[in-house]
C-alpha positions as CSV (number, residue, x, y, z in Angstrom):
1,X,104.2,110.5,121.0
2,X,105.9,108.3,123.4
3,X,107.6,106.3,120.9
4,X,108.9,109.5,118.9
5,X,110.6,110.6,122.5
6,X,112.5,108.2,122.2
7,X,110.4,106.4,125.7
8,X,109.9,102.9,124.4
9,X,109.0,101.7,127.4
10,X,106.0,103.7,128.1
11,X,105.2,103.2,124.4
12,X,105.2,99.8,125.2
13,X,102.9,99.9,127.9
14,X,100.3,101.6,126.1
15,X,100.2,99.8,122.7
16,X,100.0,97.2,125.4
17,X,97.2,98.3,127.1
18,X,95.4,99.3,123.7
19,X,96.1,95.5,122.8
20,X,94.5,94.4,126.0
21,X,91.2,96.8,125.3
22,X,90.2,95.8,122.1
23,X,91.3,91.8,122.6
24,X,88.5,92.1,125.1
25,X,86.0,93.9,122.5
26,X,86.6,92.6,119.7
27,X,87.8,89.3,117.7
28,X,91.5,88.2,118.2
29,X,91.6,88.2,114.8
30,X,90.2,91.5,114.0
31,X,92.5,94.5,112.3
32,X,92.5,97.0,115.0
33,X,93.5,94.1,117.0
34,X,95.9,93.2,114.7
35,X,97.0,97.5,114.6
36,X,97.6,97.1,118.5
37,X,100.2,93.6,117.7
38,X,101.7,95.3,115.1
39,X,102.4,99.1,117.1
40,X,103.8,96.2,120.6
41,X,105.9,94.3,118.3
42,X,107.5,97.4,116.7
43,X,108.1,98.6,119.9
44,X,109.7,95.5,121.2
45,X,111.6,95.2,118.5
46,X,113.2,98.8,119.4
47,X,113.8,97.3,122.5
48,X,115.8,94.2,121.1
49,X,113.0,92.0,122.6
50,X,113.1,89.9,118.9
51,X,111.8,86.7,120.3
52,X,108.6,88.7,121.5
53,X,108.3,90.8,118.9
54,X,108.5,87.1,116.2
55,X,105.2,86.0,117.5
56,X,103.4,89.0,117.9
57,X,104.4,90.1,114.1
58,X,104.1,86.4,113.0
59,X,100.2,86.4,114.2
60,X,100.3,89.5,112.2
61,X,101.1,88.3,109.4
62,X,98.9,85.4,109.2
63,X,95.6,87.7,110.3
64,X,96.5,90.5,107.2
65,X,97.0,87.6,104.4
66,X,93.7,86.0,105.7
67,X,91.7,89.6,105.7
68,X,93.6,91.4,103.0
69,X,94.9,88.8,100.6
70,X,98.6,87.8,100.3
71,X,99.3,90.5,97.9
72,X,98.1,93.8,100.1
73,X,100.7,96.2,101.2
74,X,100.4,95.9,104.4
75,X,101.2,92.0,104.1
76,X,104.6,93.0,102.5
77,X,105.0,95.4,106.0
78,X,105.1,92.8,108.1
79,X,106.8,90.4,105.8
80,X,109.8,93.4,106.0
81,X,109.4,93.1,110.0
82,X,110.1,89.9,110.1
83,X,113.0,89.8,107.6
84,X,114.2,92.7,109.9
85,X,114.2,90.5,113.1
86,X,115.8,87.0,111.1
87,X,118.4,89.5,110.0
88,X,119.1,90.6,113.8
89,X,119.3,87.1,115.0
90,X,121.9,86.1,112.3
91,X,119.2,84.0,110.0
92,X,119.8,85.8,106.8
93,X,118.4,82.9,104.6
94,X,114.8,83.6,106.3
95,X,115.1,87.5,106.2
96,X,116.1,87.0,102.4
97,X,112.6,85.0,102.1
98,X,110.6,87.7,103.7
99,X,112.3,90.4,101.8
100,X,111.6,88.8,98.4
101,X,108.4,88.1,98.8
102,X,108.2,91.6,100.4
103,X,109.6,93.1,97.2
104,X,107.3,90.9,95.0
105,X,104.2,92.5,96.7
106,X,105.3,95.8,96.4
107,X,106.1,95.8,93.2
108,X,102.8,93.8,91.8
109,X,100.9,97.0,94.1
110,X,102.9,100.0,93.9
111,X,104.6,99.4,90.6
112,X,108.5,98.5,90.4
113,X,109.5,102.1,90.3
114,X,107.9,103.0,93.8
115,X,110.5,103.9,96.4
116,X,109.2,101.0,98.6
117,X,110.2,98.7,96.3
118,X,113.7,100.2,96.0
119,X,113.8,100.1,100.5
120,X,113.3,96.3,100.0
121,X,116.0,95.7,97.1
122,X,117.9,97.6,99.7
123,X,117.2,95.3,102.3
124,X,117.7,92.0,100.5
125,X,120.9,93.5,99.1
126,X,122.7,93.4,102.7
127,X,121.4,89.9,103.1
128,X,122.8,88.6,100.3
129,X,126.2,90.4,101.1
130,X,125.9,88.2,104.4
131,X,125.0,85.0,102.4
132,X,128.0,85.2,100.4
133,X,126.0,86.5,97.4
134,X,127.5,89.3,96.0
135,X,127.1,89.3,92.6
136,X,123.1,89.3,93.2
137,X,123.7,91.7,95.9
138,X,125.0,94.1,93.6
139,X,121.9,93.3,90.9
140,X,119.8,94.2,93.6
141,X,122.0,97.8,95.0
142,X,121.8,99.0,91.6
143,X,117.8,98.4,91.0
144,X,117.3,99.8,94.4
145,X,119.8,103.2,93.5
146,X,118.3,103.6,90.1
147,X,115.1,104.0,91.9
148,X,116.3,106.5,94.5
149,X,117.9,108.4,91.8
150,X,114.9,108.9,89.5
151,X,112.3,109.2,93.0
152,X,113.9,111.2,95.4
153,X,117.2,112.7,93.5
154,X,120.9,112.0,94.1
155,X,121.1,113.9,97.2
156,X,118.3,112.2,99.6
157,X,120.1,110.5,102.2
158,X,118.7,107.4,101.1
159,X,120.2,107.8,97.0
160,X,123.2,108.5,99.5
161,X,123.3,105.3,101.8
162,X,122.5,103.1,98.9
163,X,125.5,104.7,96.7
164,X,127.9,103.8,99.3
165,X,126.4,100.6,99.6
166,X,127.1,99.7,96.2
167,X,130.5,101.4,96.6
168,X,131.5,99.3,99.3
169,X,130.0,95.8,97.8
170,X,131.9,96.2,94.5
171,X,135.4,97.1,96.5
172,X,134.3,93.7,99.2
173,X,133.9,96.7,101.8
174,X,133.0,94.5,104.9
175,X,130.7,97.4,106.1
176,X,127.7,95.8,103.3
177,X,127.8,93.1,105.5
178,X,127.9,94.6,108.5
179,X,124.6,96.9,108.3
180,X,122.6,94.2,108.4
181,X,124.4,91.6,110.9
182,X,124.1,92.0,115.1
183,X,125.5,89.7,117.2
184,X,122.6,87.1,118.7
185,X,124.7,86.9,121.9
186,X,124.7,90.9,122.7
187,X,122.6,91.3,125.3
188,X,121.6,95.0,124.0
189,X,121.3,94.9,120.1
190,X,121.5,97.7,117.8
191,X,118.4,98.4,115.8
192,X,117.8,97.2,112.5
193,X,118.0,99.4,110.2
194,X,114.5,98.1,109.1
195,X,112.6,98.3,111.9
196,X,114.4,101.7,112.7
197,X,112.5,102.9,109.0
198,X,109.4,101.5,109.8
199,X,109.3,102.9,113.1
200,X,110.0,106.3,111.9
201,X,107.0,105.9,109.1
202,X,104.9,104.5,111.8
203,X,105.5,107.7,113.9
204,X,105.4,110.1,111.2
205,X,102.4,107.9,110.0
206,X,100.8,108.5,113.6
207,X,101.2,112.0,113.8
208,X,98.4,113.7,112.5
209,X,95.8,111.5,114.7
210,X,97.2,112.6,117.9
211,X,95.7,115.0,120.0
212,X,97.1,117.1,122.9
């Protein structure tokens, strides 16, 4: 709830706190454990606290490929996390990594026309734009779009954003670059657009468990 009223802070502080209760109960390396990282580093990545938010999502990663197997979703999550923060911080070779591999999973799990596959085809798109690569960043725009299109129709805001995208990449529109570049020497960061998506799903993911 905290986190979807826009109080970071105090969502902090409780996925925090959550963390701190089951570390004590349970293995470090068990999954609710794990939950309670994932929910802080989200949160601190809202907050522009990337360094923090690296390790916590890191240990994340390496506890879901050892439980779940380096092909399960929720490997690829955190993968897209990660590529999020790198992204942030200016080091678009690494996000392209974890988006790729990201996009590999999904794909293998969900099938290659799922619409999370066509969220990290739009992700590794604006990396590439940043790299320099734009004729693979427009390969990977028009995979994502197609998607969109045949998933959620051409007037979901996402079919939208990922038309302009492409728009803008095949007219060298500085913007492509742009949505996926912050400056690493601002001292408040704007959100990835990433970790702003996974956020919302984590909230509206949230939603149903919690009680008044």
């Amino acid at each position: 709830i905290c986190s979807r009223m826009g109080m970071i802070l105090e969502a902090l502080a409780l996925y925090e706190r959550d963390m701190q209760i089951t570390e004590r109960s349970l293995n470090n390396d068990d999954l609710r454990v794990i939950g309670s990282k994932y929910n802080s580093g989200l949160a601190l990545c809202k907050l522009g606290r990337y360094a923090e938010a690296l390790t916590l999502l890191e240990d994340v990663l390496r506890v879901r490929t050892a439980a779940l197997g380096s092909e399960h979703v929720d490997v690829a999550n955190a993968l897209t996390c990660i590529g999020g923060i790198h992204s942030c911080t200016g080091q678009h070779a690494k996000a392209l990594d974890r988006y790729e591999k990201a996009t590999s999973i999904r794909k293998a799990a969900l099938g290659p026309d799922h619409a999370t596959v066509a969220l990290s085809l739009r992700n590794s798109t604006t990396t590439l734009a940043c790299l320099g690569q734009t004729s693979l960043a427009i390969e990977h725009c028009e995979e994502a779009y197609s998607i969109f299109l045949r998933q959620m129709g051409p007037d979901h805001p996402l079919t939208v954003e990922v038309k302009q995208l492409l728009a803008d990449l095949n007219t060298g529109n500085p913007r492509a670059q742009a949505i996926a570049t912050a400056d690493p020497k601002a001292t408040a960061r704007p959100l990835h657009p990433v970790i702003e998506g996974l956020l919302r799903r984590h909230d509206e993911a949230t939603r149903p468990c919690v009680r008044g």
